[in-house]
matplotlib code that plots the C-alpha trace (Angstrom):
import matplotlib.pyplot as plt

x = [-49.2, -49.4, -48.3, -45.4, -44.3, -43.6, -41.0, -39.1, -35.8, -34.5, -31.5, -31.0, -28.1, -26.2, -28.2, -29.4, -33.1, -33.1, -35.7, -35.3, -36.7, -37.2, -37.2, -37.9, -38.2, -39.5, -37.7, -36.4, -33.4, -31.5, -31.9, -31.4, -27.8, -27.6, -30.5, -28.4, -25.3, -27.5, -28.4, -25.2, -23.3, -26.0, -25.9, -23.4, -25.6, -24.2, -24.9, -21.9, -18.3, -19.6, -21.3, -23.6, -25.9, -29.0, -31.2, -32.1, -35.0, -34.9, -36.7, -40.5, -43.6, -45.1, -48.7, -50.3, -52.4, -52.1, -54.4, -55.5, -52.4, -49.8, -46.9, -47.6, -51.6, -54.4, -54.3, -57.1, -54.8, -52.9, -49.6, -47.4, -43.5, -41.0, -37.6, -38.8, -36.6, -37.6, -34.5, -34.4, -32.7, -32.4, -31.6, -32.1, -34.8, -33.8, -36.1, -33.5, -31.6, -34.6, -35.7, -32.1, -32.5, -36.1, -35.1, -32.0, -33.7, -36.4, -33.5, -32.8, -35.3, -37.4, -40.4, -42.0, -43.7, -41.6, -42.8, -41.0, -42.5, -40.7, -41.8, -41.0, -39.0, -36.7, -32.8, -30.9, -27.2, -24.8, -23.1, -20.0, -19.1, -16.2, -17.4, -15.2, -14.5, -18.6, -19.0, -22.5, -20.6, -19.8, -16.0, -15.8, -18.2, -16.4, -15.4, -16.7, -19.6, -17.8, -14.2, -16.4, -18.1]
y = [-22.9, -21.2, -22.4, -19.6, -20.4, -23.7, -22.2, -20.2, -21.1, -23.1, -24.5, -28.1, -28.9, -30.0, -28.6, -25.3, -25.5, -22.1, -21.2, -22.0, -22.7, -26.5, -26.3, -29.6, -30.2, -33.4, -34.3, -37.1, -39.1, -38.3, -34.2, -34.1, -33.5, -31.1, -29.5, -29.4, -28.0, -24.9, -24.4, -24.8, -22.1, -19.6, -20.5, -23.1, -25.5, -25.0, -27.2, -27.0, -27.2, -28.9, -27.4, -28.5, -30.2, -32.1, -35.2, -36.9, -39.3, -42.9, -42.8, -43.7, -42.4, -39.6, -39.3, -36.5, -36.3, -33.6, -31.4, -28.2, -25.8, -28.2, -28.5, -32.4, -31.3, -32.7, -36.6, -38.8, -41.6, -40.6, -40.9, -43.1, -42.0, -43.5, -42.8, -39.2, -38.4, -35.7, -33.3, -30.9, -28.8, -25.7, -22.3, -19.5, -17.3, -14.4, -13.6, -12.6, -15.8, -18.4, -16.5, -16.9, -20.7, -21.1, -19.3, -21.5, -24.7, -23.4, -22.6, -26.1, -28.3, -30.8, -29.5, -26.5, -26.2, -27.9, -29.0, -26.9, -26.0, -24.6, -25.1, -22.9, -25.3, -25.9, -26.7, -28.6, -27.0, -28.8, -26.3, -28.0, -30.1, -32.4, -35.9, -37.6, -40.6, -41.3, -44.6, -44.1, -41.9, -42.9, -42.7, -44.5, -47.6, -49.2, -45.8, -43.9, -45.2, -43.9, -46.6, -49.4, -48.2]
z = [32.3, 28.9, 25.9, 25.7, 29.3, 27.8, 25.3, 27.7, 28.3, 31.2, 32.8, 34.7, 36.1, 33.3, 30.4, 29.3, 26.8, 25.0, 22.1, 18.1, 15.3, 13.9, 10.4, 8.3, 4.8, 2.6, -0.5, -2.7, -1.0, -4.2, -3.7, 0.1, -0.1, -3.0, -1.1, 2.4, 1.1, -0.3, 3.5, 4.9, 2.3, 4.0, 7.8, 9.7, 11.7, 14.5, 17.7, 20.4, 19.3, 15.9, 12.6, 9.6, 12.5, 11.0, 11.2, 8.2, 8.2, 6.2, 2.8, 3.3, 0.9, 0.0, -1.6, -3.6, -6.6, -9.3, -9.9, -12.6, -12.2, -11.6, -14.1, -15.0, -15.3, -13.2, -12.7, -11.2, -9.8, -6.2, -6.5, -4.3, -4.9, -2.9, -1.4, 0.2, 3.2, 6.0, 7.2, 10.4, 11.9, 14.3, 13.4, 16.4, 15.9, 13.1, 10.6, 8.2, 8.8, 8.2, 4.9, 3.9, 4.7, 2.8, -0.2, -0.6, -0.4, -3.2, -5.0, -5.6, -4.5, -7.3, -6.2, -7.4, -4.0, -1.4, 1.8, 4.5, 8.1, 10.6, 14.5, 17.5, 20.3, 23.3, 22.1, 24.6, 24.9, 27.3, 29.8, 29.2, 32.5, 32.8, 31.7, 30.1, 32.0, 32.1, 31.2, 28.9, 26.5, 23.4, 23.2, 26.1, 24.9, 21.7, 20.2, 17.3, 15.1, 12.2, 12.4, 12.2, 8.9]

ax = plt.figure().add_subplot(projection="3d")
ax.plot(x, y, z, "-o")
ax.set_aspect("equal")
plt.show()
């Protein structure tokens, strides 16, 4: 099997994979928000019957050294800064839509050159069959995540 007849979309029974785009960016936990809302004023997020859909990653490190060129000038020591968080998301495939989506997190992004890759996946889509009384969902264990905070 190729690697493109992996990314072909597919249905199960209860779910339907269809091709996007992961995008992820690195920034400071402090930016990630300002950063998020540029994306969201320029595409919605969407995932189902919600919007503004994203994973955010807890704060680890993230090492680099200056060099020649660099707006702080070259520096021998690596750097070690902490608190940089790792966001993805999926946006279908439309050219005009992810350069919509880069520009806007340059556009306010710390770094002069942010990290941003984008990967070519599988979404999973649920074809919207009656489960509400199934006893692993959420609303039926406890409620929602969200009263308790």
């Amino acid at each position: 099997m190729s690697q493109d007849a992996l990314l072909e979309a597919f249905d199960t029974t209860s779910i339907h994979m269809e091709p996007h785009w992961l995008v992820t960016f690195q920034a400071p936990d402090e930016d990630v928000d300002r950063i998020f809302e540029s994306i969201t004023n320029v595409v919605s997020l969407e995932h189902g019957k919600t919007d503004r859909n994203a994973y955010r990653t807890t704060a680890g490190y993230e090492y680099y050294r200056p060099r020649d060129g660099t707006p702080t000038g070259a520096e021998e020591d690596t750097r070690k800064r902490p608190g940089v968080a790792e966001v993805s998301f999926f946006l279908p495939k439309n050219q005009k839509q992810i350069e919509k989506v880069i520009e806007a997190i340059y556009a306010v992004h710390g770094y002069y050159e942010p990290v941003i890759y984008v990967r070519d996946v599988l979404r999973s889509r649920c074809k919207g069959l009656d489960d509400s009384k199934n006893p692993h969902r959420w609303w039926n264990k406890e409620g929602d995540w969200k009263a308790k905070m």
